[in-house]
C-alpha atoms as one frame of an Amber mdcrd trajectory, in Angstrom:
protein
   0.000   0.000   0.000   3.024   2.170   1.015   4.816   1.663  -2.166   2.797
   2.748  -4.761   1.596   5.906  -2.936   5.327   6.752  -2.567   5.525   6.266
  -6.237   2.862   8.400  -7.116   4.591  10.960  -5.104   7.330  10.598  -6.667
   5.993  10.818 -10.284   3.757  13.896  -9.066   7.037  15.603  -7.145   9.200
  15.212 -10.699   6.475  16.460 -13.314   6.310  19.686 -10.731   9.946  19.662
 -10.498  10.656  19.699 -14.004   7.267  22.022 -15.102   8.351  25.836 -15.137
   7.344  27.475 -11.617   4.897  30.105 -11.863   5.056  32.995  -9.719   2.696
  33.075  -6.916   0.828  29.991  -8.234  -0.595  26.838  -5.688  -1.596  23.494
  -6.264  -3.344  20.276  -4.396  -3.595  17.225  -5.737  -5.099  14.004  -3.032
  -2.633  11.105  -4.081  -4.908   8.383  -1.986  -7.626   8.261   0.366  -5.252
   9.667   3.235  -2.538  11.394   0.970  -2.381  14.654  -0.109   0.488  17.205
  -1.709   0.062  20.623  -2.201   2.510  23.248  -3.800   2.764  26.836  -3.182
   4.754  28.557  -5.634   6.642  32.655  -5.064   9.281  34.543  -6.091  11.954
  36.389  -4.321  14.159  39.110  -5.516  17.057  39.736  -3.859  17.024  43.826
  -4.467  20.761  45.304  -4.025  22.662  42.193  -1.681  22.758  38.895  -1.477
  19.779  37.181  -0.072  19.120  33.331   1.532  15.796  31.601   2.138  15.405
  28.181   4.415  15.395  25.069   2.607  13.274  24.093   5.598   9.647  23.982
   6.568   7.554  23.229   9.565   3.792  23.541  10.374   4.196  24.594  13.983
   5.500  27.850  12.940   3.644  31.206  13.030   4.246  34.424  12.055   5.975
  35.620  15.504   8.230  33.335  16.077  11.571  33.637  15.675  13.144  30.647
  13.520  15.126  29.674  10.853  12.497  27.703   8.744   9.721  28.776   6.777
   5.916  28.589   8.646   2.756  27.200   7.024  -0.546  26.185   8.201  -2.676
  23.233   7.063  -6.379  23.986   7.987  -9.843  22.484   7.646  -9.304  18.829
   8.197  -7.583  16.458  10.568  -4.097  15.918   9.306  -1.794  13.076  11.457
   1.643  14.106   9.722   3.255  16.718   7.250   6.711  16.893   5.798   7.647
  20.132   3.963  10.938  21.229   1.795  11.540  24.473   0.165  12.466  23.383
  -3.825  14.915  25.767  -6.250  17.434  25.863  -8.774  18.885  28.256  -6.236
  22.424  27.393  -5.059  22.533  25.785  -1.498  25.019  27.033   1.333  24.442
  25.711   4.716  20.514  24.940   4.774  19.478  28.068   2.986  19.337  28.903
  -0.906  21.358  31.942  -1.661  20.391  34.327  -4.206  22.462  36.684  -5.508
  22.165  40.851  -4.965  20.125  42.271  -8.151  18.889  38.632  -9.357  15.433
  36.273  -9.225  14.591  33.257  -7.950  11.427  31.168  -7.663  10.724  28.898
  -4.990   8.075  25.658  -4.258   6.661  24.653  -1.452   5.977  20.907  -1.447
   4.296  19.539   1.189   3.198  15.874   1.676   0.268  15.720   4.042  -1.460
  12.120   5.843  -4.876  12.762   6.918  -6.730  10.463   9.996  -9.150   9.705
   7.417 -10.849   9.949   4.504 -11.317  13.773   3.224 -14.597  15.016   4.514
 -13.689  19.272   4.317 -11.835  21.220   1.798  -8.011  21.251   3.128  -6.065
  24.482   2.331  -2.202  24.860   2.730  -1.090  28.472   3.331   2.388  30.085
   4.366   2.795  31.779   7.978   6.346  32.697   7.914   8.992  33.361   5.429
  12.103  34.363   6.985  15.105  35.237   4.936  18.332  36.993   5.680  19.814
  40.024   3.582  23.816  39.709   4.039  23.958  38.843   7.953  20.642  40.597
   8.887  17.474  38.196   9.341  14.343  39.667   7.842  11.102  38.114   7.281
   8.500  38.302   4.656   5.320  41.019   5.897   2.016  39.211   7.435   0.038
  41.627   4.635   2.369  39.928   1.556   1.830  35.857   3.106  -1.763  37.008
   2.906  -1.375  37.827  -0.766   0.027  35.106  -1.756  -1.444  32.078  -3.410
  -3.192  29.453  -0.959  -3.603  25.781  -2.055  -7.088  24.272  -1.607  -8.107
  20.534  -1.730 -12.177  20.491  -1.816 -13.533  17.079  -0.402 -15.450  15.239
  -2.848
């Protein structure tokens, strides 16, 4: 049972690695009964330095606290277990992508989800916190701009 859902992941996590990222774009796809992935796709431009994002995620982060990982929130139905990776073409230093001063980068959430059941509500994946660091100084991304961006939403059948 565990095999071919981790093959469908797979499949799914490749055709979105290898599909031009939109800016600001989400998607949700349920891969079983219990399974779901959702993408949230942004940009970042790193405007006169150097800039670095977490290659990190975690779902018990909101937007005051103070960490090194990106936040997001998985609301409407009972969900057991999430993993979550920041994916980019970026260059990797440490555990954060590094963008260079003046240039663009795009960036995808993926998050694998396992609900306690069945899906009986629409599921939406948003972000909470997006911390990044320009040169030495840690920054993080405005509550107003999360809100703007794209949220990804699974509606139960």
């Amino acid at each position: 049972m565990k095999t071919p859902t981790i093959l469908v992941a797979l499949l799914v996590i490749t055709a979105v690695w290898l599909t031009p990222n939109q800016v600001d774009a989400a998607t949700a796809i349920q891969l079983n009964d219990t399974t779901v992935l959702f993408t949230l796709n942004f940009g970042f431009t790193a405007a006169g330095d150097d800039y670095q994002l977490p290659i990190m995620a975690s779902s018990t982060v909101g937007y005051f606290d103070r960490v090194d990982v990106l936040g997001y929130a998985l609301t409407g139905a009972d969900v057991m277990v999430t993993n979550a990776v920041l994916l980019s073409n970026q260059p990797v230093v440490g555990e954060r992508y590094t963008i260079d001063a003046d240039e663009q980068a795009s960036f995808t959430l993926l998050i694998i989800a396992t609900l306690s059941g069945p899906l009986t509500s629409d599921l939406t994946a948003s972000f909470t916190k997006i911390p990044y660091w320009v040169g030495e100084r840690r920054t993080t991304v405005h509550e107003n701009q999360l809100n703007e961006l794209e949220t990804a939403i699974l509606q139960a059948s």
